[in-house]
C-alpha positions as CSV (number, residue, x, y, z in Angstrom):
1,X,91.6,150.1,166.0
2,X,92.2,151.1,162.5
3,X,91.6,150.3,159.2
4,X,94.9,150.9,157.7
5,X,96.5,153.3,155.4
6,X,98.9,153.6,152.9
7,X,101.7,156.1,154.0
8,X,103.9,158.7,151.3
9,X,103.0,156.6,148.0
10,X,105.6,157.5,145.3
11,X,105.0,156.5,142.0
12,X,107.9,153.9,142.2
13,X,106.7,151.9,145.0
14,X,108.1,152.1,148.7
15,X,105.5,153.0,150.7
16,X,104.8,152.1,154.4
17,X,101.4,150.4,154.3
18,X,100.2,150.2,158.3
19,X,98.2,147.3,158.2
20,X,94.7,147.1,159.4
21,X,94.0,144.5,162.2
22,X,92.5,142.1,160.1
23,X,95.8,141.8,157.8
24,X,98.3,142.2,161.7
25,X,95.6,138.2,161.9
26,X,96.9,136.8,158.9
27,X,100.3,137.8,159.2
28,X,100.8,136.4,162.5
29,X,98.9,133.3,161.1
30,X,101.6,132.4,158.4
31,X,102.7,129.5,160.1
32,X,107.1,129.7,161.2
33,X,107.4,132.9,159.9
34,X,106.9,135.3,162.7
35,X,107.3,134.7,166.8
36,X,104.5,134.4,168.8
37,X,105.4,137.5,170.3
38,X,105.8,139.6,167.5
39,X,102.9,141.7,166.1
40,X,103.6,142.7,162.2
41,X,102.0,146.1,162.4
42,X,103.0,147.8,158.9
43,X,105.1,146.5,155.9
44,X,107.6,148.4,153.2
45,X,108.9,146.4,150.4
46,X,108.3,142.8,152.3
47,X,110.1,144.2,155.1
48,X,108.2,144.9,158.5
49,X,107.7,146.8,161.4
50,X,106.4,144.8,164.5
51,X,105.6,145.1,167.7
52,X,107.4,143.1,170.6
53,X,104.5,141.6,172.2
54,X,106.9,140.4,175.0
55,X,108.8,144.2,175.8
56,X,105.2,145.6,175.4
57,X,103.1,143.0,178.1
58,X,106.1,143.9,180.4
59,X,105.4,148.0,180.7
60,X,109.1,148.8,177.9
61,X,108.1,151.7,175.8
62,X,110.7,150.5,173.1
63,X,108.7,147.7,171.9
64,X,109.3,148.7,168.2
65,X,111.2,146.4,166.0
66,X,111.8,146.5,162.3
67,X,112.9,143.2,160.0
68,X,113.7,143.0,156.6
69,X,114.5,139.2,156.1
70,X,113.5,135.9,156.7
71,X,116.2,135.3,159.4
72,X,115.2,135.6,162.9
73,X,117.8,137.0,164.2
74,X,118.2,139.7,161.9
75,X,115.1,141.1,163.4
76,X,116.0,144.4,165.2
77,X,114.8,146.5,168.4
78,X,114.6,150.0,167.1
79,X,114.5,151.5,170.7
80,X,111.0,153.0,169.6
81,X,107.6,153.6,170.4
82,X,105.2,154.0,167.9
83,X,104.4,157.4,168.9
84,X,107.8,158.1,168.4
85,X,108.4,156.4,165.1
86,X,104.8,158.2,162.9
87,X,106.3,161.6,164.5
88,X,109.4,160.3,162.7
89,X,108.3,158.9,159.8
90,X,105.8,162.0,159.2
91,X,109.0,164.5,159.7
92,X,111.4,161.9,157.4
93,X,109.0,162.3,154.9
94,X,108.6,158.3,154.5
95,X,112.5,158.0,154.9
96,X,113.9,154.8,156.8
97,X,115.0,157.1,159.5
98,X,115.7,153.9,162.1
99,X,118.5,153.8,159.8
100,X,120.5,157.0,160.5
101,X,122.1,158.1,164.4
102,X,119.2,158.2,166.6
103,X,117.8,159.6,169.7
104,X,116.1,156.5,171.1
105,X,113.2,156.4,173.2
106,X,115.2,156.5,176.8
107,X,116.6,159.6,175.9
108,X,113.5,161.2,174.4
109,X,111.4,160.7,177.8
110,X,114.2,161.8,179.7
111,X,114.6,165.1,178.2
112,X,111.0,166.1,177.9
């Protein structure tokens, strides 16, 4: 349990703001806008990062996903863990990483 934080502020805006668990509540109680099993976990711009509730009751250590729209289906497993994503994130400097070639989490565990 947290209480949030506000991750690599620039001036201009664009910061990841991991939410604390009273704001994951009323995200997930906006009513038709997120899954049942999807757990909004931080937010960049009105775009989020979420947690598969499904992949993550079932043991999958890629439960990450990341959405920036309103469309369902646009929504997007990042083959991610969280612990795998902040080491990322830190080490990006606050820069969409999920967006460049990765090594995803299969491959990560593999090799260590």
């Amino acid at each position: 349990m947290h209480n949030g934080a506000v991750l690599f502020k620039p001036w201009f805006g664009g910061e990841m703001e991991l939410f604390h668990l009273a704001e994951v509540e009323n995200k997930r109680g906006i009513v038709g806008y997120f899954l049942d099993h999807w757990y909004p976990i931080a937010g960049q711009n009105g775009h989020f990062l979420m947690i598969d509730g499904e992949k993550a009751n079932r043991g999958e250590k890629d439960y990450l996903m990341w959405w920036d729209s309103s469309i369902v289906d646009d929504a997007k497993h990042l083959n991610l863990n969280f612990e795998i994503w902040i080491d990322r994130f830190i080490v990006a400097q606050g820069s969409m990483f999920w967006y460049w070639p990765l090594y995803n989490v299969h491959h990560y565990y593999r090799n260590r």
